[in-house]
gemmi code that builds the backbone of each chain (N, CA, C; Angstrom):
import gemmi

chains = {
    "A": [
        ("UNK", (-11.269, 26.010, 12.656), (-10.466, 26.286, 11.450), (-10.792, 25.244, 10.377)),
        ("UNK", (-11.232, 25.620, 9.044), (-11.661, 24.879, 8.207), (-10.212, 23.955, 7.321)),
        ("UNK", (-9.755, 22.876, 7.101), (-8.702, 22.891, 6.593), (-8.741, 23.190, 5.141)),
        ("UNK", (-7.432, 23.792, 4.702), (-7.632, 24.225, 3.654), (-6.793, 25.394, 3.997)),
        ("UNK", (-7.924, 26.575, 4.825), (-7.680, 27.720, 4.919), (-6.883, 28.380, 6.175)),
        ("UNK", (-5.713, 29.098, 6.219), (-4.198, 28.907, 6.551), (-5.217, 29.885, 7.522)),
        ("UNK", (-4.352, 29.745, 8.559), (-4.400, 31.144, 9.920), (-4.441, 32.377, 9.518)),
        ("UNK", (-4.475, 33.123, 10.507), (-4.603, 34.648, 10.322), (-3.082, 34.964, 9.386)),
        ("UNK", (-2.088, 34.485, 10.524), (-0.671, 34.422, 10.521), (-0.234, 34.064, 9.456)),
        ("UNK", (-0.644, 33.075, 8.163), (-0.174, 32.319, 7.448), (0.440, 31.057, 7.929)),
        ("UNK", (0.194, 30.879, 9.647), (0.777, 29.745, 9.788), (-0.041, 28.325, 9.463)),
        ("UNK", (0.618, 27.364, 9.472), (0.231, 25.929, 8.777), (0.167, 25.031, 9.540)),
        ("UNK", (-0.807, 23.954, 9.753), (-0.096, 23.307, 10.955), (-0.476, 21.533, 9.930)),
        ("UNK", (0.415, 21.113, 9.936), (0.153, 19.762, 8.901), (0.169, 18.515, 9.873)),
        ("UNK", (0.073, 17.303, 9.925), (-0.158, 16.190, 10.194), (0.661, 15.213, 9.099)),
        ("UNK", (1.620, 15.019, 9.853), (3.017, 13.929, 9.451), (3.233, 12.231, 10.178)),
        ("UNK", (3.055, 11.733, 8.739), (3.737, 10.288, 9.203), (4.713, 9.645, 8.557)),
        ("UNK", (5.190, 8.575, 8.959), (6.622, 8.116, 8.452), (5.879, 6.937, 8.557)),
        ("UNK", (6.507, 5.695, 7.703), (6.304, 4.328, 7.310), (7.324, 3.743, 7.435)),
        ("UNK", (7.801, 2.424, 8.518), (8.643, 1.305, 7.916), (9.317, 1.828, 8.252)),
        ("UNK", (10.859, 1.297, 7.494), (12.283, 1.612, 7.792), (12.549, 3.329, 7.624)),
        ("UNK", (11.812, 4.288, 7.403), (11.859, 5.752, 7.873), (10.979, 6.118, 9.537)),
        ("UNK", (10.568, 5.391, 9.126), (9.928, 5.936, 10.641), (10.808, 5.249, 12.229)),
        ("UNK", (11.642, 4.338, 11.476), (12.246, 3.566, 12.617), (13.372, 4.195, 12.935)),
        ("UNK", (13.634, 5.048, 11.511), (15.152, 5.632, 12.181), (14.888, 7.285, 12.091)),
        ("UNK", (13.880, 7.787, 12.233), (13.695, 9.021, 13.092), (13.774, 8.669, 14.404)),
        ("UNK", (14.806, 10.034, 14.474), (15.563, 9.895, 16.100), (14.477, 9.682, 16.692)),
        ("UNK", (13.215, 10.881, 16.814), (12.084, 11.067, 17.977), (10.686, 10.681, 16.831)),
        ("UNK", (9.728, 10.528, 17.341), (8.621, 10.564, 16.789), (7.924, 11.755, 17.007)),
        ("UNK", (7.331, 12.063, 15.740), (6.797, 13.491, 15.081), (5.515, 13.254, 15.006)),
        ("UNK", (4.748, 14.056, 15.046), (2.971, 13.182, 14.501), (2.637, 14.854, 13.788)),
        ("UNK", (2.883, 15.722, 13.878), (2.896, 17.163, 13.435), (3.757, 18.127, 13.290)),
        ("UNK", (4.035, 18.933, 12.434), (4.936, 20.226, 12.014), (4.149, 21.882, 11.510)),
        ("UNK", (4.512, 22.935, 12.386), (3.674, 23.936, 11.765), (4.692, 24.820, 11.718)),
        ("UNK", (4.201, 25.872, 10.765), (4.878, 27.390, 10.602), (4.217, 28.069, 9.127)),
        ("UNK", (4.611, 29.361, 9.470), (4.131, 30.197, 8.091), (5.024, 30.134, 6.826)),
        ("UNK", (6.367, 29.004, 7.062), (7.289, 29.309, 5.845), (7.491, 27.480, 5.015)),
        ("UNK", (5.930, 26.785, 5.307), (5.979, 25.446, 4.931), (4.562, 25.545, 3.517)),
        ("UNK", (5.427, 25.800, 2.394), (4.734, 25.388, 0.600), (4.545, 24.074, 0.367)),
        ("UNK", (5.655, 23.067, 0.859), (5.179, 21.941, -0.287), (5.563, 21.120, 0.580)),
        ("UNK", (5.320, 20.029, -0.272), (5.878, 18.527, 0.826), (7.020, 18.617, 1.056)),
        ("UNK", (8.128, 18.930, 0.647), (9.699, 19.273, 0.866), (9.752, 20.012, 1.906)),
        ("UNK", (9.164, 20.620, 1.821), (8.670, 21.961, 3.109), (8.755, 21.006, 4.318)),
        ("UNK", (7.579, 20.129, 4.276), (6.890, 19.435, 5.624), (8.416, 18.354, 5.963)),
        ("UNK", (8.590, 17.981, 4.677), (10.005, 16.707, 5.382), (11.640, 17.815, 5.989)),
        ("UNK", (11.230, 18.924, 5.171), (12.509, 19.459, 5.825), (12.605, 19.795, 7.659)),
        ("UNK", (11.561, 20.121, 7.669), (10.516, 20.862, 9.200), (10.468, 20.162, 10.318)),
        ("UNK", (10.153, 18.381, 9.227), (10.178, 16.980, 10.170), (11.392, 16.751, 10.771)),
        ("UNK", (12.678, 16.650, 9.640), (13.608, 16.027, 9.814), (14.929, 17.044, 10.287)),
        ("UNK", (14.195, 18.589, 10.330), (15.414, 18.972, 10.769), (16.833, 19.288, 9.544)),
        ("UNK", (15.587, 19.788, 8.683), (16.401, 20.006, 7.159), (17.746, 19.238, 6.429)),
        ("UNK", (17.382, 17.804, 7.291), (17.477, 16.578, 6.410), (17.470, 16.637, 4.765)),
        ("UNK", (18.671, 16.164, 3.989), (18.093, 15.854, 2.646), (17.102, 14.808, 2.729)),
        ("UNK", (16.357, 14.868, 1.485), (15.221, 13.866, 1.810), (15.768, 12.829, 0.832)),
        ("UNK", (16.675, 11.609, 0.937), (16.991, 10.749, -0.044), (16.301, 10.187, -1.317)),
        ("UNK", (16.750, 9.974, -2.251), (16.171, 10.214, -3.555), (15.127, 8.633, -3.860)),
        ("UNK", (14.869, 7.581, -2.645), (14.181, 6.915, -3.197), (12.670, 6.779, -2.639)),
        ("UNK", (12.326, 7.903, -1.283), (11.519, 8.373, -0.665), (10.308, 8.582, -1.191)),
        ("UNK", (9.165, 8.114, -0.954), (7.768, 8.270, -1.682), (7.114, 9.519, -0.697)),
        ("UNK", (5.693, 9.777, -1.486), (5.194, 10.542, -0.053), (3.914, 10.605, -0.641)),
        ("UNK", (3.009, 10.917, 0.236), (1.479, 11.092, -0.269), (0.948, 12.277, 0.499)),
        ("UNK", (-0.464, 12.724, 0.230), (-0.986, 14.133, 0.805), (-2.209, 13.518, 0.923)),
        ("UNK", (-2.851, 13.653, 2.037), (-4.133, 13.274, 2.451), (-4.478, 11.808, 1.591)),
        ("UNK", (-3.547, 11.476, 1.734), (-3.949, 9.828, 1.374), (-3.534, 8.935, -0.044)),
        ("UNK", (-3.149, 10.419, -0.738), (-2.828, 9.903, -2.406), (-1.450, 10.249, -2.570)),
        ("UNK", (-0.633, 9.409, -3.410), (0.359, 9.440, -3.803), (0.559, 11.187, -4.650)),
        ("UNK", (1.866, 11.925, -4.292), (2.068, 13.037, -4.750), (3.764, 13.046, -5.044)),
        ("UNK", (4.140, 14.352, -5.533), (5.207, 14.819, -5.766), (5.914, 15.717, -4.486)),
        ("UNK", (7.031, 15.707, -4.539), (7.771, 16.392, -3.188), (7.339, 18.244, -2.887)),
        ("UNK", (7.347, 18.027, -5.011), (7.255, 20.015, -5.241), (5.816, 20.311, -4.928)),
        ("UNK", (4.958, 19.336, -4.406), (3.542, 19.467, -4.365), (2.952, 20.570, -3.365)),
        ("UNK", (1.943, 21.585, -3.656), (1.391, 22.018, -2.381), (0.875, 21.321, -1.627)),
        ("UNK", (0.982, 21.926, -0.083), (0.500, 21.924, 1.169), (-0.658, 22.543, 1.730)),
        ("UNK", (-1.596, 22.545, 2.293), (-2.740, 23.876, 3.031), (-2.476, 22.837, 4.753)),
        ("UNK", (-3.552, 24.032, 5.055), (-3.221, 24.044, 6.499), (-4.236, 23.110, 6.837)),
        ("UNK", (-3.705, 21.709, 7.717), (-4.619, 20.669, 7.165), (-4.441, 19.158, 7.583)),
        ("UNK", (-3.635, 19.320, 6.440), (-3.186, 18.598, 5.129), (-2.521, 17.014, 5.839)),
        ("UNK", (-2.736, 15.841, 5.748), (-2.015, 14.777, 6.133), (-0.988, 14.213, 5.006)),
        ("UNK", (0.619, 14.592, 5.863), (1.451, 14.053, 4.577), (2.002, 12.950, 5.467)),
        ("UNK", (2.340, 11.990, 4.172), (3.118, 10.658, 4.713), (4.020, 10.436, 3.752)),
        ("UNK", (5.452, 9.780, 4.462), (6.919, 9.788, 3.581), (7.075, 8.508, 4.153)),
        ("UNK", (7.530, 7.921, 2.804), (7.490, 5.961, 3.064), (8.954, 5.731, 1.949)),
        ("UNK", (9.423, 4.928, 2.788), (10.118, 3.768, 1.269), (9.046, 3.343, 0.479)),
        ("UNK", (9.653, 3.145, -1.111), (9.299, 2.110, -2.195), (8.260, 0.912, -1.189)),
        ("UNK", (7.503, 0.564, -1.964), (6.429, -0.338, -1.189), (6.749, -1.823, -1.747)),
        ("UNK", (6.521, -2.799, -0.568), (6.778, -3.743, -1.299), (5.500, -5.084, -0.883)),
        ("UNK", (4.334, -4.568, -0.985), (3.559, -5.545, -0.933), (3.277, -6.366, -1.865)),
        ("UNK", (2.250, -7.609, -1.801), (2.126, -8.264, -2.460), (2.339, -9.778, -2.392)),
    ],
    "B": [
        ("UNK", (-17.287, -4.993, -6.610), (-15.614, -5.254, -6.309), (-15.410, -4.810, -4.908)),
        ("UNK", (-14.822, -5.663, -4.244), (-14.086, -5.631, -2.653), (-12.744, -5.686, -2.574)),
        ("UNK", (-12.338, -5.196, -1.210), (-11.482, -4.779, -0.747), (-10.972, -5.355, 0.559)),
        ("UNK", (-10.088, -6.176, 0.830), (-10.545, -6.318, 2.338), (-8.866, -6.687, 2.861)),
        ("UNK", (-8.618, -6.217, 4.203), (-7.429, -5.782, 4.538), (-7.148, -7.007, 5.594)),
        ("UNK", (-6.912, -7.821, 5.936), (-7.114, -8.656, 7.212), (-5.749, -9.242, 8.043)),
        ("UNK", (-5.857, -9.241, 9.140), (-4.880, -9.286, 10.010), (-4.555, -10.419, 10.724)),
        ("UNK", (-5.391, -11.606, 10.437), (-4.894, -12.989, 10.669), (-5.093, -14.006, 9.146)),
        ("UNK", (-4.422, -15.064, 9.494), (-4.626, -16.203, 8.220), (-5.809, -15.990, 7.511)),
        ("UNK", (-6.298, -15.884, 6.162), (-7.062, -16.385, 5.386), (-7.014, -17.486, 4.494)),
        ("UNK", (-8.319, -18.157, 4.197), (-8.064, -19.262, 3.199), (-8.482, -18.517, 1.977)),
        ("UNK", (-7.325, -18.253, 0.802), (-7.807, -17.929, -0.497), (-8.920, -18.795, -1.110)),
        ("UNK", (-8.826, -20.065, -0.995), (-9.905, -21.107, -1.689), (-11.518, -20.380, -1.684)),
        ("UNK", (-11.169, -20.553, -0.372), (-12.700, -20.159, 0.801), (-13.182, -18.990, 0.368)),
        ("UNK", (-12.314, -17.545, -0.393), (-12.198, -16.774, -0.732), (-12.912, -16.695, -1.891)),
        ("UNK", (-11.848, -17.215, -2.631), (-12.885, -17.040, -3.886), (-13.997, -17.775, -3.974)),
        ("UNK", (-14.005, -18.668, -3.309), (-15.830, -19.505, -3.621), (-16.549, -17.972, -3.290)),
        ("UNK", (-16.404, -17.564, -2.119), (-17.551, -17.031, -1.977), (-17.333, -15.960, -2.614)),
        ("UNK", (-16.593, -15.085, -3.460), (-16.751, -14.093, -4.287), (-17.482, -14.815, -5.804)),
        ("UNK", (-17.231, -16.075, -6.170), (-17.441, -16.893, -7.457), (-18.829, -16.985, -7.233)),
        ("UNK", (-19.615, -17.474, -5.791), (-20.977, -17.751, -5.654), (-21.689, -16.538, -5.386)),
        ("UNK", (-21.200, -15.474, -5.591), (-22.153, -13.730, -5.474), (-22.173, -13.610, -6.463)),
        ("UNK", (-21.509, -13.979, -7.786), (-21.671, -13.539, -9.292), (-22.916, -13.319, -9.735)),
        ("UNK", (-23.494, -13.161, -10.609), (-24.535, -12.933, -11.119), (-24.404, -14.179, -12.072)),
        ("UNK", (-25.733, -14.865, -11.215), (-25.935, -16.355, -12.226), (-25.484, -16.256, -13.634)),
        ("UNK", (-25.233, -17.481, -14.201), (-24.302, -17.765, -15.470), (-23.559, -15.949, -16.312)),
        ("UNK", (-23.404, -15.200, -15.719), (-22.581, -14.202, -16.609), (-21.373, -14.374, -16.991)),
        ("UNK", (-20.438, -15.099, -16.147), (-19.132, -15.105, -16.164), (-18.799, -16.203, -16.941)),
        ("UNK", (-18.094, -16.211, -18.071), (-16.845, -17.155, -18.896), (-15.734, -17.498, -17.996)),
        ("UNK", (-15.057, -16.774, -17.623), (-13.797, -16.706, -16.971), (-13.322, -16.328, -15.754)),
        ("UNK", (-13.058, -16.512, -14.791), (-12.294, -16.331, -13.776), (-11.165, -16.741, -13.377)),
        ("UNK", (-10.342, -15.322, -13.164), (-8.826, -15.681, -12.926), (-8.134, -15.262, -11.335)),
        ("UNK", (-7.574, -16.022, -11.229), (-7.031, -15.430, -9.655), (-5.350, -15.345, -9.535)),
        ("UNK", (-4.789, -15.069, -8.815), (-3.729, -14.961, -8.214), (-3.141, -15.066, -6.929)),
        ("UNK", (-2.579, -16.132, -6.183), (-2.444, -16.080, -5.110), (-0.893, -16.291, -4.562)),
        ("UNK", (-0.396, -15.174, -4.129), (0.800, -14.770, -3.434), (0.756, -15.310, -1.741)),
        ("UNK", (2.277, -16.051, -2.095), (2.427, -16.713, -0.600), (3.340, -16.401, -0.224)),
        ("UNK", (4.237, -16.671, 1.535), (5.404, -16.076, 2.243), (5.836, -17.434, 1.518)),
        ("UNK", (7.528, -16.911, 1.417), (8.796, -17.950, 1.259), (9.192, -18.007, 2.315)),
        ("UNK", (10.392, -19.433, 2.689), (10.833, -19.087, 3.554), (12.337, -18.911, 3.220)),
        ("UNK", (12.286, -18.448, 2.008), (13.813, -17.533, 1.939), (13.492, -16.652, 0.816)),
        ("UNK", (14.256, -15.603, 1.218), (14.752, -14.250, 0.329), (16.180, -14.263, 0.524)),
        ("UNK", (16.710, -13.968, -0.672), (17.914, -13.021, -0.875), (19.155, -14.212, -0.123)),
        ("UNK", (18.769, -15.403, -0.824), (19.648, -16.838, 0.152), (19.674, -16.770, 1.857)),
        ("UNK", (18.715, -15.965, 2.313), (18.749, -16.322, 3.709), (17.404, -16.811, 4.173)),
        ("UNK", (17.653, -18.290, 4.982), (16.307, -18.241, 5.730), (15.543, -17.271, 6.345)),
        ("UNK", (14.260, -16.850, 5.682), (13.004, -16.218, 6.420), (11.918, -16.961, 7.095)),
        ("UNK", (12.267, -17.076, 8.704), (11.323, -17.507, 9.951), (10.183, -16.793, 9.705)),
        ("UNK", (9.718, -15.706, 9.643), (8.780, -15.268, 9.803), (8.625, -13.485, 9.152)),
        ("UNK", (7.620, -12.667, 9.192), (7.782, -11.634, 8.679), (6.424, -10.682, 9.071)),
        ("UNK", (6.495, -9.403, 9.310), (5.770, -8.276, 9.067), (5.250, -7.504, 8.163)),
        ("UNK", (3.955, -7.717, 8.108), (3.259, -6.457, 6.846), (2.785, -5.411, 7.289)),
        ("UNK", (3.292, -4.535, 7.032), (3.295, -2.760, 7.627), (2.185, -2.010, 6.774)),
        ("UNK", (1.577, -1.754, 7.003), (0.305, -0.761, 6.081), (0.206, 0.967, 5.971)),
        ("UNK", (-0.407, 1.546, 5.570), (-0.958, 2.986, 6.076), (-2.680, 2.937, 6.023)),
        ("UNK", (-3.052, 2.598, 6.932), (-4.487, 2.536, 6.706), (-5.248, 3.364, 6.404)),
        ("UNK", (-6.250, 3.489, 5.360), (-7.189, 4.693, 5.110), (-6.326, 4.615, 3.614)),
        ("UNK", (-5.397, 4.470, 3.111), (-4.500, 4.805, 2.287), (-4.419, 3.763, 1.521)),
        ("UNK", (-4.263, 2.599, 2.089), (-4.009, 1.171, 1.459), (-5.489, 0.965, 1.049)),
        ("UNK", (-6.416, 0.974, 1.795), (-8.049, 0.660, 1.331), (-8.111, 1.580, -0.071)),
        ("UNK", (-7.772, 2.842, 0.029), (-8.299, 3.364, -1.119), (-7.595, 3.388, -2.470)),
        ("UNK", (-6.058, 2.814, -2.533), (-5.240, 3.062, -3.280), (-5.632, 1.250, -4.207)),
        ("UNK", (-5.727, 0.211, -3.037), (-6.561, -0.666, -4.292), (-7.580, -0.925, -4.230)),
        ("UNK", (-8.811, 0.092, -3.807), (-10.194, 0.448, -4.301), (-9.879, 1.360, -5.813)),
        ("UNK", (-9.038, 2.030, -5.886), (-9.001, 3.075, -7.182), (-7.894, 1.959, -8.213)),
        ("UNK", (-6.807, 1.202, -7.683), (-6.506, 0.117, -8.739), (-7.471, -0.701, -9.495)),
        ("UNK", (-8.562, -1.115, -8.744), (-9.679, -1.877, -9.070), (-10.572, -1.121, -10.186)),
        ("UNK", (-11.191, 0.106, -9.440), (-11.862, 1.303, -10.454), (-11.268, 0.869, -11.889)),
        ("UNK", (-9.333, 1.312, -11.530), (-8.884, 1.031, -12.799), (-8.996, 0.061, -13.763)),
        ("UNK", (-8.843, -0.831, -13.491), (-8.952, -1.899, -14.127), (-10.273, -2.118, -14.899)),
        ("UNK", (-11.886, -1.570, -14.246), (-13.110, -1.877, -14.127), (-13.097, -1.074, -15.430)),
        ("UNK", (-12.106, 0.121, -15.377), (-12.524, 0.942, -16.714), (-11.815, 0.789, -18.308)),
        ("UNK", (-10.609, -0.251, -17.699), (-9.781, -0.501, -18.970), (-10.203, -1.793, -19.254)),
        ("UNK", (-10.944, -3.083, -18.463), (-11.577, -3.851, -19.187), (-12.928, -4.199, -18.976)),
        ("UNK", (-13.739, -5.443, -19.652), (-15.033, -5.572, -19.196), (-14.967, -6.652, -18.288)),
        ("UNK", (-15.034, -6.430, -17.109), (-14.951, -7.075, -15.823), (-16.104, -6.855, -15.241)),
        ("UNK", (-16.454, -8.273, -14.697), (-18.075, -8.343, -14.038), (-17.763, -7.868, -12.425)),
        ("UNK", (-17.330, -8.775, -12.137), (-16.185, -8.067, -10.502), (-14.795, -8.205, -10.345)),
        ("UNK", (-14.405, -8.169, -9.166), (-12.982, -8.189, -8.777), (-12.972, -8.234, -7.183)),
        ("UNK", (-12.059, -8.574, -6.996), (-11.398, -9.104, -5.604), (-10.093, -9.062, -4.960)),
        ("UNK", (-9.849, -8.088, -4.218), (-8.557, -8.213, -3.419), (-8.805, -8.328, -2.329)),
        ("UNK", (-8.102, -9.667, -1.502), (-7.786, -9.585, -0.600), (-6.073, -9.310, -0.042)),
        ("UNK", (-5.742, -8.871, 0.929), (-4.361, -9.053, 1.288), (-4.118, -8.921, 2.810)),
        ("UNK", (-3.092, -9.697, 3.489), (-2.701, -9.978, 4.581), (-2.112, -8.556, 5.427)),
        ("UNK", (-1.980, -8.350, 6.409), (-1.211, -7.344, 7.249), (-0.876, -7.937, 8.470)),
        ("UNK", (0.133, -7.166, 9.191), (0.532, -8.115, 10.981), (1.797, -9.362, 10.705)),
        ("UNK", (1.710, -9.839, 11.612), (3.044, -11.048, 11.658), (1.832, -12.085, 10.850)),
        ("UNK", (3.284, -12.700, 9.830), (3.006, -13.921, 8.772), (4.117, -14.631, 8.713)),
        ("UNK", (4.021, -16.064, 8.858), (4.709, -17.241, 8.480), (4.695, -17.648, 6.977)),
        ("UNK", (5.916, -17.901, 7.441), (6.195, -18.968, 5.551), (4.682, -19.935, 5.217)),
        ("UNK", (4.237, -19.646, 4.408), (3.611, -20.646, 3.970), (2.171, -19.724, 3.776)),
        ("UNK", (1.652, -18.605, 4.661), (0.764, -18.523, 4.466), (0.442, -17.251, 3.738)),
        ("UNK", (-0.520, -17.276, 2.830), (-1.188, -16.703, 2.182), (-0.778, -15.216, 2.068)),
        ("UNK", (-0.530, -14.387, 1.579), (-0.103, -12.825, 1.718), (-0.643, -12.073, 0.635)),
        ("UNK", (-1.546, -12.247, -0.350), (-2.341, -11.684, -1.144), (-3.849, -12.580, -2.270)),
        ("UNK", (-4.803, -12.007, -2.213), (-5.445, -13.016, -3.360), (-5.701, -12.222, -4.005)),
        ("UNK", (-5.774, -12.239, -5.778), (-6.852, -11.103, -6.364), (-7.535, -12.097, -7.123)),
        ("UNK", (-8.681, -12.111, -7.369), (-9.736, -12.439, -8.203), (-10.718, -11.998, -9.375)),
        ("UNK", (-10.353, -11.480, -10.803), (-11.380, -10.606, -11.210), (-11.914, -11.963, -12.527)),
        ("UNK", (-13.222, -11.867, -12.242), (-14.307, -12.626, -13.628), (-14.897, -11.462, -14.325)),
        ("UNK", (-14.480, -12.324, -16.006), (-15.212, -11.483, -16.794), (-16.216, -12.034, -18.284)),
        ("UNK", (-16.671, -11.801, -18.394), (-17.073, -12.646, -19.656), (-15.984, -13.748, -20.620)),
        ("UNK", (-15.261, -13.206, -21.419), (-14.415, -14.139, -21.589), (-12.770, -14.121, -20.903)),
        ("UNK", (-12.122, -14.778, -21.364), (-10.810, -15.572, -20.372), (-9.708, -14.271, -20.664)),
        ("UNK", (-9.642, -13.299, -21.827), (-8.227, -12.174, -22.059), (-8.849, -11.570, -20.980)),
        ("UNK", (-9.515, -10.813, -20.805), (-9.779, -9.850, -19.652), (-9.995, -10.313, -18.428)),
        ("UNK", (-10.269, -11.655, -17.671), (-9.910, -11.815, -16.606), (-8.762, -12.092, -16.048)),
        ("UNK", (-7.789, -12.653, -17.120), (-6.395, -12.412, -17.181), (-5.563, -11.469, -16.738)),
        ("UNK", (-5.858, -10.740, -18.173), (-4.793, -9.296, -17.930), (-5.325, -8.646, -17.061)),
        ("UNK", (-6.701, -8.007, -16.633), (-7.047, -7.211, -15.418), (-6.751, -8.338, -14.213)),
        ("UNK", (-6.325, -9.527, -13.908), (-5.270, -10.323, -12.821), (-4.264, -9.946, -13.113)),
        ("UNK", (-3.633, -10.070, -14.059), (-1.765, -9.280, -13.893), (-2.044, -8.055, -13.402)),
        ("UNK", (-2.898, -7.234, -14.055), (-3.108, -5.754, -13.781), (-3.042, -5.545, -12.492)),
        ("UNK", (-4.200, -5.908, -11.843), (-4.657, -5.664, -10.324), (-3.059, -6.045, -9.430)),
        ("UNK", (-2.497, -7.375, -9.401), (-1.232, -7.477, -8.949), (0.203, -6.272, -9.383)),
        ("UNK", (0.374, -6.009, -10.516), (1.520, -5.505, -10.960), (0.966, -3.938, -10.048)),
        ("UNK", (-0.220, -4.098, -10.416), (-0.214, -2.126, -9.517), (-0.396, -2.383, -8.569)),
        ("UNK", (-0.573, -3.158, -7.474), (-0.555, -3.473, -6.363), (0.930, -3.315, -5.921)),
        ("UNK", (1.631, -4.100, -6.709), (3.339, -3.988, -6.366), (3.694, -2.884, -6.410)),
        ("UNK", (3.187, -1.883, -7.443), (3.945, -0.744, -7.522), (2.844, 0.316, -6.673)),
        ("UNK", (1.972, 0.285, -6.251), (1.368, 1.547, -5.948), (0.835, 1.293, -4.618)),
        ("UNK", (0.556, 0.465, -3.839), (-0.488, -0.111, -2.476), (0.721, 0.365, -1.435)),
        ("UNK", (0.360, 0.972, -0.396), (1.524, 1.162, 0.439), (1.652, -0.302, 1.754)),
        ("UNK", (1.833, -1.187, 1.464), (2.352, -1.983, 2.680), (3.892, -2.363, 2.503)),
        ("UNK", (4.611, -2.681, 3.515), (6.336, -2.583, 3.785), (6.151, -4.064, 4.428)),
        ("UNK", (7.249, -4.725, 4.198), (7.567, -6.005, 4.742), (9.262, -6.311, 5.253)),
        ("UNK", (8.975, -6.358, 6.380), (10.398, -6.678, 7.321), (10.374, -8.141, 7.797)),
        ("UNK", (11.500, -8.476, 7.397), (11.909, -9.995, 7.402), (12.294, -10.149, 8.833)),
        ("UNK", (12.185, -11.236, 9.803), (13.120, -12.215, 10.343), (13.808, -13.369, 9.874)),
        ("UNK", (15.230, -12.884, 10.135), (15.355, -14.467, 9.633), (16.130, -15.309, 11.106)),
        ("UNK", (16.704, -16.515, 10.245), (16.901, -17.750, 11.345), (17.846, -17.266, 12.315)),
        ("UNK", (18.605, -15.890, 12.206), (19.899, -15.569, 12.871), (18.978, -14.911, 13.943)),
        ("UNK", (17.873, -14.334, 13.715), (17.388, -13.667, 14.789), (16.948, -11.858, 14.466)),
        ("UNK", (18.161, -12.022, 13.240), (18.198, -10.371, 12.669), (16.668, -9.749, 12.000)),
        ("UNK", (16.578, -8.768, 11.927), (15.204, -8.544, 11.039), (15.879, -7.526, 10.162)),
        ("UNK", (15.091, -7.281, 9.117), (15.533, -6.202, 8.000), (14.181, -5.887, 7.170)),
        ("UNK", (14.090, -4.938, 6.162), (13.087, -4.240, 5.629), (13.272, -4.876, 4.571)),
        ("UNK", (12.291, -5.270, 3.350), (12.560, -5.576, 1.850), (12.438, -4.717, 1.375)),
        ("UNK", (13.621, -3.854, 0.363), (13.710, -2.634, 0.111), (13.432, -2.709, -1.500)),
        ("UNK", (12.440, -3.200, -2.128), (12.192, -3.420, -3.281), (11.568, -4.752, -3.395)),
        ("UNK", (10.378, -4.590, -4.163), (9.181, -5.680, -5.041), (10.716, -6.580, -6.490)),
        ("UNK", (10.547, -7.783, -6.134), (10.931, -8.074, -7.644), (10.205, -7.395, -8.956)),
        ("UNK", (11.071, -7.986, -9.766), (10.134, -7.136, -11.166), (9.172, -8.176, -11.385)),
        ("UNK", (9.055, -9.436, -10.932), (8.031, -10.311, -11.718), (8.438, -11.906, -11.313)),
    ],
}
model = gemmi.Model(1)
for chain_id, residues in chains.items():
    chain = gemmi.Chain(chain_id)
    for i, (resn, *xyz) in enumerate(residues, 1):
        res = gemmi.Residue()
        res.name, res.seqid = resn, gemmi.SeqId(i, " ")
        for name, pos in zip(("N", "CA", "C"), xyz):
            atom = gemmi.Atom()
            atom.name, atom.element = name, gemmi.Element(name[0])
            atom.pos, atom.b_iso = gemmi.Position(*pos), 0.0
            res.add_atom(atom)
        chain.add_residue(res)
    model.add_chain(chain)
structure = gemmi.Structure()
structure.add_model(model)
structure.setup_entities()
């Protein structure tokens, strides 16, 4: 399966990580989420968390780059949801 | 311009010599650096020690493309980030940036530059210990 291009089904199968103080307080650890009814990154954190609100100071990226929540997804796709960063 | 992610002590000094001695004989006017160290307090509580949390693959490229940036908003001969990850003690070293440029405004401001987007855009997380034993997350960069 090439990523990008969704199943027969329309199903999706994404690759999820959590950072830091989100990843510590997910109950279980997740490393993936799939289905045919996941559009955007909101999609993937709802799927993760068990249709969790996703709190309003939550970052997230898509295959490596910083994105928006309303962002598309393909079947693929590596999303990651972090707190505010504080390196430096 | 380099990038380099490292997981025990570095010496910034040591650092920049050897980015200063790859230059391209006499080009550079100016070179500016920046070097960020652990406290051993935040927020009035003693900090023993502390964790730098990364996303790897993510952090390499996010200040490889800060750098880009910078390369294109001034005339910069190179640039240099280094930064720490893993358990760190007070005292040591937790970021260097280095950029030389012909004259002294642009190795400057592309040094604030490279740092200020580092704060706001590089994904690493830092969780404190302190003297009680407790640990906690720093849930926000100062402004400056």
């Amino acid at each position: 399966m090439m990523s990008g291009i969704p199943n027969s089904d329309n199903r999706m199968t994404i690759k999820v990580k959590f950072f830091a103080s989100l990843r510590e307080a997910m109950p279980q650890a997740i490393d993936e989420v799939d289905g045919s009814d996941i559009r955007t990154i909101a999609d993937v954190w709802a799927r993760a968390t068990h249709d969790s609100a996703m709190p309003g100071h939550v970052l997230c990226s898509v295959n490596l780059e910083h994105c928006e929540s309303t962002d598309s997804v393909t079947d693929g796709d590596e999303v990651a949801f972090f707190p505010p960063v504080t390196g430096g | 311009m380099s990038v380099l992610i490292v997981e025990t002590a570095f010496d910034p000094e040591a650092e920049q010599r050897a980015f200063t001695s790859a230059l391209p004989n006499g080009q550079a006017g100016a070179t500016a650096s920046f070097i960020g160290t652990m406290r051993n307090r935040n927020e009035g509580d003693e900090v023993v020690s502390m964790t730098l949390e990364h996303y790897p693959g993510m952090t390499d490229r996010e200040l490889a493309a800060i750098i880009d940036e910078a390369m294109q908003r001034w005339r910069i001969i190179n640039a240099l980030i280094v930064h720490r990850v893993g358990n760190i003690q007070p005292g040591d070293t937790i970021v260097l940036t280095v950029v030389s440029a012909e004259h002294r405004a642009a190795a400057f401001d592309a040094c604030r530059f490279l740092m200020e987007a580092l704060k706001q855009r590089a994904p690493f997380w830092k969780k404190e210990t302190l003297s009680d034993g407790s640990s906690r997350w720093v849930e926000k960069n100062t402004t400056g």
